[in-house]
PyMOL Python script that loads the backbone (N, CA, C, O; Angstrom):
from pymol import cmd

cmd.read_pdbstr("""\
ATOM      1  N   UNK A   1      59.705 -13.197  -3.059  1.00  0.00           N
ATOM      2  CA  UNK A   1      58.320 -12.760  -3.122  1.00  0.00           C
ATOM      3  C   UNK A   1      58.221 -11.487  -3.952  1.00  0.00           C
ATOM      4  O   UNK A   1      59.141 -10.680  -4.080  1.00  0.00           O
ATOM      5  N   UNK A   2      56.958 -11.381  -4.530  1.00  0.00           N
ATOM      6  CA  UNK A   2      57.103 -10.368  -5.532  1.00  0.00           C
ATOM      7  C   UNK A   2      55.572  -9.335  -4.730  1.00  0.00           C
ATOM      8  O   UNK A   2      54.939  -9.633  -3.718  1.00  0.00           O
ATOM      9  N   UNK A   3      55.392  -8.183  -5.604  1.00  0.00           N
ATOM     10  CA  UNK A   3      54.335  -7.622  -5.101  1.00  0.00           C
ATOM     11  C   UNK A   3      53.518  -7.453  -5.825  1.00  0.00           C
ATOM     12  O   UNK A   3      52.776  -6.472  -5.852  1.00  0.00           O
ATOM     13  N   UNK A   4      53.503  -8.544  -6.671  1.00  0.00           N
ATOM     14  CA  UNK A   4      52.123  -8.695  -8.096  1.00  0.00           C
ATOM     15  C   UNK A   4      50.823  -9.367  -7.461  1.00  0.00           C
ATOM     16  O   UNK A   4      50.725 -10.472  -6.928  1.00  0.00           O
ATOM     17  N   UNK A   5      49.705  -8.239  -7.701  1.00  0.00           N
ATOM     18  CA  UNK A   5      48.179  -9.120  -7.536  1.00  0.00           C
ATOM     19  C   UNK A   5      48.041  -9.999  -8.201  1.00  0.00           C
ATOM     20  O   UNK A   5      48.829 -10.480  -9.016  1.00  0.00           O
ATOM     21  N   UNK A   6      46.412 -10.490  -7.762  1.00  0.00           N
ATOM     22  CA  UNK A   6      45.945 -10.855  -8.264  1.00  0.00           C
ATOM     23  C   UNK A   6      44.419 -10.630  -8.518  1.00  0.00           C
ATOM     24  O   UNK A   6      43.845  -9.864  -7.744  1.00  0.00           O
ATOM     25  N   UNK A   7      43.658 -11.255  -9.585  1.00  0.00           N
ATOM     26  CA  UNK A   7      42.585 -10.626  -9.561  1.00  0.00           C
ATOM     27  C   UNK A   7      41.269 -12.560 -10.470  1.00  0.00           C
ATOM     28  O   UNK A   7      41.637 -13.711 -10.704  1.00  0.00           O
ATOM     29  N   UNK A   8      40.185 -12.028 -10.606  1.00  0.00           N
ATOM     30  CA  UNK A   8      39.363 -12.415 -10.985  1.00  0.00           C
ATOM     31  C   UNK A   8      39.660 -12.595 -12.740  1.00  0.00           C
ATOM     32  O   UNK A   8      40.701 -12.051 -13.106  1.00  0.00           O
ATOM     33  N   UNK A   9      39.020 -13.151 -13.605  1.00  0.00           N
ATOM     34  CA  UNK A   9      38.763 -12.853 -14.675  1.00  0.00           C
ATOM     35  C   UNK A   9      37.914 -13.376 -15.447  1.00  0.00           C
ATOM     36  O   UNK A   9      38.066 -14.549 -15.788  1.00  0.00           O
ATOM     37  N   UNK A  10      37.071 -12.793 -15.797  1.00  0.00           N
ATOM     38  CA  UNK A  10      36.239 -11.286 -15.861  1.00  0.00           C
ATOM     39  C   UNK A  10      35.699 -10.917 -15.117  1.00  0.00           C
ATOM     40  O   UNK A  10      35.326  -9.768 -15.350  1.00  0.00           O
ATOM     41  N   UNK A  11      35.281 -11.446 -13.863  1.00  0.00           N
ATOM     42  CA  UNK A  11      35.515 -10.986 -12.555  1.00  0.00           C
ATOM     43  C   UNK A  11      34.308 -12.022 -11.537  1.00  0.00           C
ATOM     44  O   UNK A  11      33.485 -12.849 -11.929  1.00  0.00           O
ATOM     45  N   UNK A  12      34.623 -11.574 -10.194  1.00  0.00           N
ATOM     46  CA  UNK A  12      34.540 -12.991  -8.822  1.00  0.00           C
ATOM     47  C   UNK A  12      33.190 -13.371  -9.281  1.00  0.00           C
ATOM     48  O   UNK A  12      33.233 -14.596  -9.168  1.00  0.00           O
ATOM     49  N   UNK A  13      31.740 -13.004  -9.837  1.00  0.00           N
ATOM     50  CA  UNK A  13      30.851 -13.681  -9.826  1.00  0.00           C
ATOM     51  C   UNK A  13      30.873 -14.464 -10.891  1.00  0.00           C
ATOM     52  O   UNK A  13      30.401 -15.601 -10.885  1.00  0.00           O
ATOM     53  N   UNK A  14      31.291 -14.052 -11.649  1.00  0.00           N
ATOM     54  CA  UNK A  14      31.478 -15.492 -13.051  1.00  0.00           C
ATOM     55  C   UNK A  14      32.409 -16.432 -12.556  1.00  0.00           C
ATOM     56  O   UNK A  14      32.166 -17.620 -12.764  1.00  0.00           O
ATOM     57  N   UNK A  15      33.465 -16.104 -11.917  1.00  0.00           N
ATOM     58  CA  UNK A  15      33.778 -17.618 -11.647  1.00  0.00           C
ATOM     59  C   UNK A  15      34.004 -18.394 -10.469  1.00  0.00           C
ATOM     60  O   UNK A  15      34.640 -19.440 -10.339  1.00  0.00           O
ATOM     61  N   UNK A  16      33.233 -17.553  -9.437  1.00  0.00           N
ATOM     62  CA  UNK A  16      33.368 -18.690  -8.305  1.00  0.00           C
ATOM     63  C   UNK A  16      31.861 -18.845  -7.863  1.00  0.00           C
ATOM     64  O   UNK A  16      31.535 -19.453  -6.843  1.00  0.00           O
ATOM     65  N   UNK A  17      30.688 -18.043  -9.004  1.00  0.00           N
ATOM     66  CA  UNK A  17      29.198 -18.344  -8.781  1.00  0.00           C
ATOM     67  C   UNK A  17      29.102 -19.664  -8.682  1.00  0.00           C
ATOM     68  O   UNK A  17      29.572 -20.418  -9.534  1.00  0.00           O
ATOM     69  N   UNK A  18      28.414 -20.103  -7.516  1.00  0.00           N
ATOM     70  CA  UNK A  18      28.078 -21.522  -7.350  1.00  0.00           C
ATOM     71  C   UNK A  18      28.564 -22.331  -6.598  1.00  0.00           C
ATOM     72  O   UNK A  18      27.812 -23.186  -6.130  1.00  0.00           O
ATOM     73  N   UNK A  19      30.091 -22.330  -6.206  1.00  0.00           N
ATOM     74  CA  UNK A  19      30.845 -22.676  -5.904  1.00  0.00           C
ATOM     75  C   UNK A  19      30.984 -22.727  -4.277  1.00  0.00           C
ATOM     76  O   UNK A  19      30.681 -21.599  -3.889  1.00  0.00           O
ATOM     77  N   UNK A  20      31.365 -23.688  -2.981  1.00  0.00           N
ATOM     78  CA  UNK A  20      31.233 -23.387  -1.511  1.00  0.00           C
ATOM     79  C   UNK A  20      32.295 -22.619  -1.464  1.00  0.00           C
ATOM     80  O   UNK A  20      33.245 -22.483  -2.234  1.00  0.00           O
ATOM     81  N   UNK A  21      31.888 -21.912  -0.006  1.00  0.00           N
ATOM     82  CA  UNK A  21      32.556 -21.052   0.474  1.00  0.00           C
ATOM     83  C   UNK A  21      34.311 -21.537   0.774  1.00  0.00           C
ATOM     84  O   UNK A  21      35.261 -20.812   0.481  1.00  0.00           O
ATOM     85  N   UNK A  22      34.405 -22.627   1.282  1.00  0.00           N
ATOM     86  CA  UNK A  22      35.709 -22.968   1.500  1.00  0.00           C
ATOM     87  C   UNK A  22      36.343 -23.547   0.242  1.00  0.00           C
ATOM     88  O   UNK A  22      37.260 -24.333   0.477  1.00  0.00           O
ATOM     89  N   UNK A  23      36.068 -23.340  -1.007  1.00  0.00           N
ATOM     90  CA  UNK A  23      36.353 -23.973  -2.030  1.00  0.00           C
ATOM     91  C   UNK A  23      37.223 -22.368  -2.317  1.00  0.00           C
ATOM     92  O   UNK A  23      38.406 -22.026  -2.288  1.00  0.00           O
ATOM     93  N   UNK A  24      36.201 -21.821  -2.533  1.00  0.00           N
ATOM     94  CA  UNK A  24      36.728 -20.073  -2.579  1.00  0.00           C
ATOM     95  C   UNK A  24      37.713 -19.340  -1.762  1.00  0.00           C
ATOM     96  O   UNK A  24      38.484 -18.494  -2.217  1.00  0.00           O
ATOM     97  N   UNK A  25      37.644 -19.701  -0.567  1.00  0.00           N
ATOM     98  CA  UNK A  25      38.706 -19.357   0.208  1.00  0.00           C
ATOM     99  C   UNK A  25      40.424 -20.359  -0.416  1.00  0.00           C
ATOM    100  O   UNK A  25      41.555 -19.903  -0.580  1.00  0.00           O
ATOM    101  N   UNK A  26      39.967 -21.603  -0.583  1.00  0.00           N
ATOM    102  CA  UNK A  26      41.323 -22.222  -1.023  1.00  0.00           C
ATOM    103  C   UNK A  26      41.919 -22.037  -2.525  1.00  0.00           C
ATOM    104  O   UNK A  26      42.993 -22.486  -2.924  1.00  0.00           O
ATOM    105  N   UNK A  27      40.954 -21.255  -3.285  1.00  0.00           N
ATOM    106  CA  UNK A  27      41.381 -20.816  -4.462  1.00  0.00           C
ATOM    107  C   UNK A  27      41.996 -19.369  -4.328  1.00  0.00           C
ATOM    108  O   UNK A  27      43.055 -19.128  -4.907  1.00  0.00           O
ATOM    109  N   UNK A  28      41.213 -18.175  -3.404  1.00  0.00           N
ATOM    110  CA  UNK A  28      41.753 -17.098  -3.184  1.00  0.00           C
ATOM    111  C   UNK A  28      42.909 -17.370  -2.717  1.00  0.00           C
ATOM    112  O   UNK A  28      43.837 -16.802  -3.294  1.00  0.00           O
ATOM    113  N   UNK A  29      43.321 -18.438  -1.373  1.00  0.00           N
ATOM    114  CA  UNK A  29      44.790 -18.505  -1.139  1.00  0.00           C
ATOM    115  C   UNK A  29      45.615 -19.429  -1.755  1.00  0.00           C
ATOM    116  O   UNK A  29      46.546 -19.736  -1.010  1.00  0.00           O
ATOM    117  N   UNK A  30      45.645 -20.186  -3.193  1.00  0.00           N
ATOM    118  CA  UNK A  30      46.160 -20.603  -4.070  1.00  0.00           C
ATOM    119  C   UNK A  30      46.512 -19.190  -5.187  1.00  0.00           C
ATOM    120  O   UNK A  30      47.290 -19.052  -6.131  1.00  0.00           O
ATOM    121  N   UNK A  31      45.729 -18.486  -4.668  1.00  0.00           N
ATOM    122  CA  UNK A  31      45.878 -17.458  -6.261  1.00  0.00           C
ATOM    123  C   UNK A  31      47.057 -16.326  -5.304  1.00  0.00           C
ATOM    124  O   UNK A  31      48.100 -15.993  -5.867  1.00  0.00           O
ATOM    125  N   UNK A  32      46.769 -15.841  -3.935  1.00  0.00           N
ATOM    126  CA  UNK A  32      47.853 -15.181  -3.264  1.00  0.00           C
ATOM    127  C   UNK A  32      49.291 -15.897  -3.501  1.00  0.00           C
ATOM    128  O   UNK A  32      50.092 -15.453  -4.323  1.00  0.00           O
ATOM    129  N   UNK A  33      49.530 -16.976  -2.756  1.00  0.00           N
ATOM    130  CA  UNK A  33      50.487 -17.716  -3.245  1.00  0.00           C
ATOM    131  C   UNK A  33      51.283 -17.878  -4.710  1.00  0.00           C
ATOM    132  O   UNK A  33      52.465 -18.220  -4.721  1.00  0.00           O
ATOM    133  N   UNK A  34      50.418 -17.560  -6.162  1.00  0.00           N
ATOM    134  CA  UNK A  34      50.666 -17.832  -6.968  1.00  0.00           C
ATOM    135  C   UNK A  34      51.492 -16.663  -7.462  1.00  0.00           C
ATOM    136  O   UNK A  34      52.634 -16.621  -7.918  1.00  0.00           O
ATOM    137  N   UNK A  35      50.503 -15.645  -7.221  1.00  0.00           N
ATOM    138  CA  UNK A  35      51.015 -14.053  -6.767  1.00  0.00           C
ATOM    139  C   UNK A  35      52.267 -13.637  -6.496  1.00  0.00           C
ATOM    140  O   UNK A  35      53.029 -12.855  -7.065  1.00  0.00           O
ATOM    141  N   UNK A  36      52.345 -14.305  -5.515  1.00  0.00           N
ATOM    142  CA  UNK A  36      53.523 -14.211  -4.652  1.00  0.00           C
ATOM    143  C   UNK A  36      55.190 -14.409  -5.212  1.00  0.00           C
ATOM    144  O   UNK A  36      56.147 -13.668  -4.985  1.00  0.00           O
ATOM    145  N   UNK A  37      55.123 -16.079  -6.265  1.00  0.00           N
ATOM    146  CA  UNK A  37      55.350 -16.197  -7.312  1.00  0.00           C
ATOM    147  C   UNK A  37      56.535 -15.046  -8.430  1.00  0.00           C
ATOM    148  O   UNK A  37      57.687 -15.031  -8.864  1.00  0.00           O
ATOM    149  N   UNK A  38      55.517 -14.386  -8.446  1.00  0.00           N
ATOM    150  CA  UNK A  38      55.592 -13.632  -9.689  1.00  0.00           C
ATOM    151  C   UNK A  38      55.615 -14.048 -10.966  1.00  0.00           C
ATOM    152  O   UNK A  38      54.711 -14.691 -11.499  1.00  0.00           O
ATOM    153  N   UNK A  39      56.306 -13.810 -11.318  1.00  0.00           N
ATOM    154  CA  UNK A  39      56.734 -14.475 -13.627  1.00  0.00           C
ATOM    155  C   UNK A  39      56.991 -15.868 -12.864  1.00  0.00           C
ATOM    156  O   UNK A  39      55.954 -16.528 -12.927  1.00  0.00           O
ATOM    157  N   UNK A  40      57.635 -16.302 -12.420  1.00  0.00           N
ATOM    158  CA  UNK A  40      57.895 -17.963 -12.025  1.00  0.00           C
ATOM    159  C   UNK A  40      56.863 -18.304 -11.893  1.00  0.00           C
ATOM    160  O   UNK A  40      56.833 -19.517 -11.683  1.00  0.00           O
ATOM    161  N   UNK A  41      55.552 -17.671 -11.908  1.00  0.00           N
ATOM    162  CA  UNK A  41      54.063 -18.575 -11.964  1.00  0.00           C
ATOM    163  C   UNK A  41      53.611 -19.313 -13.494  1.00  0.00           C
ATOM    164  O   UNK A  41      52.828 -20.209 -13.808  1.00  0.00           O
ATOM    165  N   UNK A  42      54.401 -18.564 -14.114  1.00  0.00           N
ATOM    166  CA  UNK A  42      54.424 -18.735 -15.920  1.00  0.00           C
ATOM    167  C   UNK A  42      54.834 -20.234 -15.980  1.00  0.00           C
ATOM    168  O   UNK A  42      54.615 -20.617 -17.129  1.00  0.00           O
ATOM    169  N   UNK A  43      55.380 -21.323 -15.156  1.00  0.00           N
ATOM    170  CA  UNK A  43      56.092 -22.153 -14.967  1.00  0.00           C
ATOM    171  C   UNK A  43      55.491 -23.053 -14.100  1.00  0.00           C
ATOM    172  O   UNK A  43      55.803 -24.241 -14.012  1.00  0.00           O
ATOM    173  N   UNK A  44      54.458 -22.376 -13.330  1.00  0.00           N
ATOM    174  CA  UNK A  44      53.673 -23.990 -12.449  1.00  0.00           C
ATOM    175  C   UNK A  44      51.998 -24.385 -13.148  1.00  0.00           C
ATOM    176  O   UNK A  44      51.130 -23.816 -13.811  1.00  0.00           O
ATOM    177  N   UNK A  45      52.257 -25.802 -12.465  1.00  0.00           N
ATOM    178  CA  UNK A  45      50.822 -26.438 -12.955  1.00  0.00           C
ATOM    179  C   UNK A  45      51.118 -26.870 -14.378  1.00  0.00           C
ATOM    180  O   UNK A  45      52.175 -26.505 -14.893  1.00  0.00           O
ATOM    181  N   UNK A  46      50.100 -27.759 -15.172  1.00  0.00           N
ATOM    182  CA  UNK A  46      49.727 -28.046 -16.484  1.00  0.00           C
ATOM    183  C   UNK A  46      49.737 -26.776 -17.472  1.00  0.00           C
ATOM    184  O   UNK A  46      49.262 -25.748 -16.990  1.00  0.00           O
ATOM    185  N   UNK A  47      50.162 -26.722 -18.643  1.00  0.00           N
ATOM    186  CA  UNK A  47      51.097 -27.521 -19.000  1.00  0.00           C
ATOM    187  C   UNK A  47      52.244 -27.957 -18.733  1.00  0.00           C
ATOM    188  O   UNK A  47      52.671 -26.942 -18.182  1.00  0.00           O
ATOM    189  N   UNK A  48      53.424 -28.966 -18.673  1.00  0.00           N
ATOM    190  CA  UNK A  48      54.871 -28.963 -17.916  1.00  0.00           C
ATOM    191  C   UNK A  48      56.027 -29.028 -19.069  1.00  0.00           C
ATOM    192  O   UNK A  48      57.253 -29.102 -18.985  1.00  0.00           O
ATOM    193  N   UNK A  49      55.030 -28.964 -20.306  1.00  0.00           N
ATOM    194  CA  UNK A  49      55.904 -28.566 -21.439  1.00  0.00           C
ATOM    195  C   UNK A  49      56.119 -27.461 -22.077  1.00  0.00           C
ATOM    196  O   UNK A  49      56.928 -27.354 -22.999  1.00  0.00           O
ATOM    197  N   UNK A  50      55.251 -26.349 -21.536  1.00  0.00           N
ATOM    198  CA  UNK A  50      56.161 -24.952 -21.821  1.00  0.00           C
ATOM    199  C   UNK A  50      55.603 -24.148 -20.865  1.00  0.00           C
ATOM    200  O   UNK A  50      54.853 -24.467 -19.943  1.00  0.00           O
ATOM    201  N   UNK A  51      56.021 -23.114 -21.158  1.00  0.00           N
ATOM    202  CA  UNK A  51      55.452 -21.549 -20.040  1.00  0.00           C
ATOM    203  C   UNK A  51      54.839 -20.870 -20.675  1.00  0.00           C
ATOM    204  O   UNK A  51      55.104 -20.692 -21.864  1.00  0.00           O
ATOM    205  N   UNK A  52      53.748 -20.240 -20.009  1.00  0.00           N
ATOM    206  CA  UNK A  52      52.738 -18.796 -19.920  1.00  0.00           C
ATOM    207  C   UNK A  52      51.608 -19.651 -20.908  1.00  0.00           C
ATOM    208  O   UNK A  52      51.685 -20.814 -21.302  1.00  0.00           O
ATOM    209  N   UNK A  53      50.578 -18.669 -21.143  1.00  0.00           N
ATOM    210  CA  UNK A  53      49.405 -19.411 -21.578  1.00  0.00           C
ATOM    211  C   UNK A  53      48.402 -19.400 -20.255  1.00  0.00           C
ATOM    212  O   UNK A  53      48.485 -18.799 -19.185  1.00  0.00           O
ATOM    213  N   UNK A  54      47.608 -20.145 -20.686  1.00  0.00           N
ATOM    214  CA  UNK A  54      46.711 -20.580 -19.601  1.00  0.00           C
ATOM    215  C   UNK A  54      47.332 -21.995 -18.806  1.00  0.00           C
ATOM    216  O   UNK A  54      47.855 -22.947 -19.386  1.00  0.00           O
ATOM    217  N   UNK A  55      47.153 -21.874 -17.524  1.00  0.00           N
ATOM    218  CA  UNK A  55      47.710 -23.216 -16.863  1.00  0.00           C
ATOM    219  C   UNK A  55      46.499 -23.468 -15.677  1.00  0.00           C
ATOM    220  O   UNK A  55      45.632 -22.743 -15.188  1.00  0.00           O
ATOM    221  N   UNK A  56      46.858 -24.690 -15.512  1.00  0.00           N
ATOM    222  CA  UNK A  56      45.778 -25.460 -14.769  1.00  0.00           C
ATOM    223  C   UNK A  56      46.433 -25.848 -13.214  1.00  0.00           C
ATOM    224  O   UNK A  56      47.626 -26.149 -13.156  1.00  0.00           O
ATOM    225  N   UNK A  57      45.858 -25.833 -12.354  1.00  0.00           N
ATOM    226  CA  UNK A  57      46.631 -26.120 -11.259  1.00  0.00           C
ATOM    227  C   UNK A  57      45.543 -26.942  -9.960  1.00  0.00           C
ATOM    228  O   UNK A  57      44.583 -26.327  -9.497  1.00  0.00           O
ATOM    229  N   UNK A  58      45.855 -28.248  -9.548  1.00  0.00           N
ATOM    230  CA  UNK A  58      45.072 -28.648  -9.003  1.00  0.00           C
ATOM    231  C   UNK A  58      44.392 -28.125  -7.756  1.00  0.00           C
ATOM    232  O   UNK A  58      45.095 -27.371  -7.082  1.00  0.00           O
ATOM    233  N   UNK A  59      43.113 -28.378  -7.285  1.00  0.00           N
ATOM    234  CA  UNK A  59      42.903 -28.254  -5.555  1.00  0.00           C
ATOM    235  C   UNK A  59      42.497 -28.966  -5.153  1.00  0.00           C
ATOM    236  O   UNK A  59      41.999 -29.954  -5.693  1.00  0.00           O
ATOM    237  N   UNK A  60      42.595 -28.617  -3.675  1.00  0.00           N
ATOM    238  CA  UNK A  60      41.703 -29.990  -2.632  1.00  0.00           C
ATOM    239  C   UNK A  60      42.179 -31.059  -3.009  1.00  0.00           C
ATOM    240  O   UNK A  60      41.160 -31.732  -3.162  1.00  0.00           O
ATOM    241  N   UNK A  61      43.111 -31.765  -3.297  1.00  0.00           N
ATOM    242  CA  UNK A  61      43.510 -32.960  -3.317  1.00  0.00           C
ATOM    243  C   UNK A  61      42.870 -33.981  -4.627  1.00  0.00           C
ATOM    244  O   UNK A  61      42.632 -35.189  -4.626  1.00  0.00           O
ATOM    245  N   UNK A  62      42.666 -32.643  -6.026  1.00  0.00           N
ATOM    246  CA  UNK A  62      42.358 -33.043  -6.967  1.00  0.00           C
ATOM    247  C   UNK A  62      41.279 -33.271  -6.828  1.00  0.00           C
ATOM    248  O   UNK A  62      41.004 -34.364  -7.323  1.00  0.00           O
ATOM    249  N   UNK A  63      40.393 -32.744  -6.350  1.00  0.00           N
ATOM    250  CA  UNK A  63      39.020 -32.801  -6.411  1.00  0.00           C
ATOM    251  C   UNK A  63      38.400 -31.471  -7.463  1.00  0.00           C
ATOM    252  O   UNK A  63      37.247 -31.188  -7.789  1.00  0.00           O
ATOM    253  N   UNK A  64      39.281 -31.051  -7.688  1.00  0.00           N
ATOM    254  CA  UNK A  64      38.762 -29.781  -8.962  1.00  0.00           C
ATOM    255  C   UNK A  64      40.409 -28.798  -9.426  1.00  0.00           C
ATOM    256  O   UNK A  64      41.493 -29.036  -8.892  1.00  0.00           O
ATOM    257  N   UNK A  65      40.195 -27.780 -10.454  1.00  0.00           N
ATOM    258  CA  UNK A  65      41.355 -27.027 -10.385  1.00  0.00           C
ATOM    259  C   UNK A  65      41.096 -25.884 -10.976  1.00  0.00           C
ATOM    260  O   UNK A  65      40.010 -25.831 -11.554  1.00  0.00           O
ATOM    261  N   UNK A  66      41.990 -24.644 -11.014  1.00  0.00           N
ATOM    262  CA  UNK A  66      41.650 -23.779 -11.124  1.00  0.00           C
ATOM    263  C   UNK A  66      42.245 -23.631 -12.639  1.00  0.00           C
ATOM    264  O   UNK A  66      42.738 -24.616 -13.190  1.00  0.00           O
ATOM    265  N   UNK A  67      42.182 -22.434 -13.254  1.00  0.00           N
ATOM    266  CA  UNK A  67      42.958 -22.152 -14.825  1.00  0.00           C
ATOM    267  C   UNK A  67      43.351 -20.792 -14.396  1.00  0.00           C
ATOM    268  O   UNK A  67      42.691 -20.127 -13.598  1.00  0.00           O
ATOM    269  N   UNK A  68      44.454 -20.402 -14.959  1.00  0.00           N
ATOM    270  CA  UNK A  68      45.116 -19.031 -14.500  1.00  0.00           C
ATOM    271  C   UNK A  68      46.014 -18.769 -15.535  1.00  0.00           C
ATOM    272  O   UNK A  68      46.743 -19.643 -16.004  1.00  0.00           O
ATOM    273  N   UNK A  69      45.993 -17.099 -16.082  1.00  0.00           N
ATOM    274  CA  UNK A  69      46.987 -17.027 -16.575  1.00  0.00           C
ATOM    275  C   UNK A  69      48.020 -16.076 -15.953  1.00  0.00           C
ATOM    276  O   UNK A  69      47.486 -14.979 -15.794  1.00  0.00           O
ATOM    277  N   UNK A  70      49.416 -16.082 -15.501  1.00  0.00           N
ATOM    278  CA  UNK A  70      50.414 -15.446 -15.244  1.00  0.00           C
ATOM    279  C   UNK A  70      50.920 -14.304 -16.173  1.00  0.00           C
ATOM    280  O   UNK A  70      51.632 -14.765 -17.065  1.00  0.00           O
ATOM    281  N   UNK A  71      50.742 -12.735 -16.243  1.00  0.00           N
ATOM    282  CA  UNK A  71      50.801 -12.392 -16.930  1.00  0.00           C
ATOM    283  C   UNK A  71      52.011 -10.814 -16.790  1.00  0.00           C
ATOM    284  O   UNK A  71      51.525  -9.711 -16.542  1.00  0.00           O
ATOM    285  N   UNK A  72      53.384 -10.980 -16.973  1.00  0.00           N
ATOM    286  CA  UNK A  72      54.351 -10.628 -16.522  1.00  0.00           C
ATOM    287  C   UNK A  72      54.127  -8.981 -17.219  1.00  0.00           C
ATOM    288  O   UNK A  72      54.696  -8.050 -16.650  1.00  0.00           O
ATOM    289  N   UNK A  73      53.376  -8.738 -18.317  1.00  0.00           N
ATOM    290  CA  UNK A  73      53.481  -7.359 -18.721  1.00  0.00           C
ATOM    291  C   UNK A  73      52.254  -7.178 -18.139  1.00  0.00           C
ATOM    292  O   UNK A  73      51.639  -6.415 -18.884  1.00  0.00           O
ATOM    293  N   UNK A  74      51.819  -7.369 -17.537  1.00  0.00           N
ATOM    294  CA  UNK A  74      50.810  -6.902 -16.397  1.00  0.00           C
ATOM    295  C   UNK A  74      50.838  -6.687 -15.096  1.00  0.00           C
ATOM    296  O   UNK A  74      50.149  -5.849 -14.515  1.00  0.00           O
ATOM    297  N   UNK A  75      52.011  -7.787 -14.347  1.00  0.00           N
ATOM    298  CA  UNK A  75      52.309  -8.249 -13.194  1.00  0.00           C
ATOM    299  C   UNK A  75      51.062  -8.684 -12.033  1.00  0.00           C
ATOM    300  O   UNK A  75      50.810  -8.342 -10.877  1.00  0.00           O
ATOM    301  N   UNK A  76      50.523  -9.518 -12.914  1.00  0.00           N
ATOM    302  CA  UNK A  76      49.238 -10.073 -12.563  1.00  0.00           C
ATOM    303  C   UNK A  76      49.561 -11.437 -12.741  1.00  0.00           C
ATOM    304  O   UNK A  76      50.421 -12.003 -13.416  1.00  0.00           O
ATOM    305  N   UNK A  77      48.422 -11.948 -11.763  1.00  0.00           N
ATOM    306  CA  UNK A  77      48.116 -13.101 -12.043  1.00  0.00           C
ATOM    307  C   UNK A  77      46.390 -13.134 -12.068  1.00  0.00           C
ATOM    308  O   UNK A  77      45.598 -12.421 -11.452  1.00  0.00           O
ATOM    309  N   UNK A  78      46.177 -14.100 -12.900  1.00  0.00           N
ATOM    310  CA  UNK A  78      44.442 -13.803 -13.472  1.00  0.00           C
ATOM    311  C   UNK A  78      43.936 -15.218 -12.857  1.00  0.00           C
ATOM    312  O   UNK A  78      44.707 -16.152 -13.079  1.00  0.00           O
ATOM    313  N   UNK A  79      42.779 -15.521 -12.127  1.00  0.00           N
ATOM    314  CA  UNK A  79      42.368 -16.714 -12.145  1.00  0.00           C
ATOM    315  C   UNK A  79      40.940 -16.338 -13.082  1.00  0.00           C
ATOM    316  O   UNK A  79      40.109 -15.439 -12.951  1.00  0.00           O
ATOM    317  N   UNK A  80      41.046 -17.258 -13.901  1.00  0.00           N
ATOM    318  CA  UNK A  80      40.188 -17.275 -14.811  1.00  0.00           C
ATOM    319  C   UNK A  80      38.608 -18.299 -15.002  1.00  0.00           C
ATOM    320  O   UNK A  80      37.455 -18.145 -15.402  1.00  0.00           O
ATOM    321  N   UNK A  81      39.457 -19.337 -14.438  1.00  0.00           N
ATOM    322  CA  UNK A  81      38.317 -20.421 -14.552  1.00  0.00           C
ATOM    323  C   UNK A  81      38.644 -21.386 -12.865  1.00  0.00           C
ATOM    324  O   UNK A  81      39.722 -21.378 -12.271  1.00  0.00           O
ATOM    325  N   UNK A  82      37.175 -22.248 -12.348  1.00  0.00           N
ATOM    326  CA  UNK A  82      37.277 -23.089 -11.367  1.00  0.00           C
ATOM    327  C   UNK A  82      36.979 -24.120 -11.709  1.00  0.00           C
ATOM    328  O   UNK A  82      35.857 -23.685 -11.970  1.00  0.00           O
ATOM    329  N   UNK A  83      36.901 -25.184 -11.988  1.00  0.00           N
ATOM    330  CA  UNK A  83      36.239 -26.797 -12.238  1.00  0.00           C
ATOM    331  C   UNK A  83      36.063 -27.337 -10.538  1.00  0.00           C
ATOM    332  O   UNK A  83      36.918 -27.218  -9.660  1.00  0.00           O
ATOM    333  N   UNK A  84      35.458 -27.608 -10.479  1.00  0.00           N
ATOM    334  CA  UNK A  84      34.665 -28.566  -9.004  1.00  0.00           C
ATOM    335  C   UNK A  84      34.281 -29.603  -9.190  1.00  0.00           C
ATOM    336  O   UNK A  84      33.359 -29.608 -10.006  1.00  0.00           O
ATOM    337  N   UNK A  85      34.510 -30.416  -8.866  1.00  0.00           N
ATOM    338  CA  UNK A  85      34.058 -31.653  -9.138  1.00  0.00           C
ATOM    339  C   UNK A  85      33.165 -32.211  -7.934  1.00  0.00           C
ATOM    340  O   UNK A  85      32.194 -32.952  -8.090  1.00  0.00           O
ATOM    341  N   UNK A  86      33.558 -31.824  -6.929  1.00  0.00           N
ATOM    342  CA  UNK A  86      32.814 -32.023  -5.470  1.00  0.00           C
ATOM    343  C   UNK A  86      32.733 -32.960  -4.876  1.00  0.00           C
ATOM    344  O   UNK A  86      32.142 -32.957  -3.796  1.00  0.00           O
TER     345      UNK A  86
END
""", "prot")
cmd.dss("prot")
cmd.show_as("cartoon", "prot")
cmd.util.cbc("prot")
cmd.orient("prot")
């Protein structure tokens, strides 16, 4: 386990405006987890053919996913975007 945040990007009302409450809660604790991680987050989710970038990572049982980038000279992890499908 590492002790890298995480955060919003560009921040919580752009991207979880709209969105239910328990959708938000399972992305905040997908993004702790990811966190948690550290640089080995550079390595999960879409794409599975290389590391760092933006990556995609499913939720809810593929009912939507989030986009995140892992960002090791930061020691962040960014969730950037949500897709919902609902």
């Amino acid at each position: 386990m590492t002790d890298w945040p995480w955060d919003y990007n560009p921040n919580q009302e752009y991207v979880t405006s709209g969105l239910p409450v328990g959708v938000v809660a399972e992305v905040e604790r997908l993004a702790t987890e990811l966190a948690a991680l550290g640089d080995k987050a550079t390595r999960v989710g879409r794409p599975i053919d290389r590391e760092a970038g933006l990556r995609e990572f499913d939720i809810i049982g593929g009912r939507g996913f989030i986009s995140f980038l892992a960002v090791p000279r930061h020691t962040c992890v960014y969730v950037c975007n949500v897709t919902w499908y609902g």
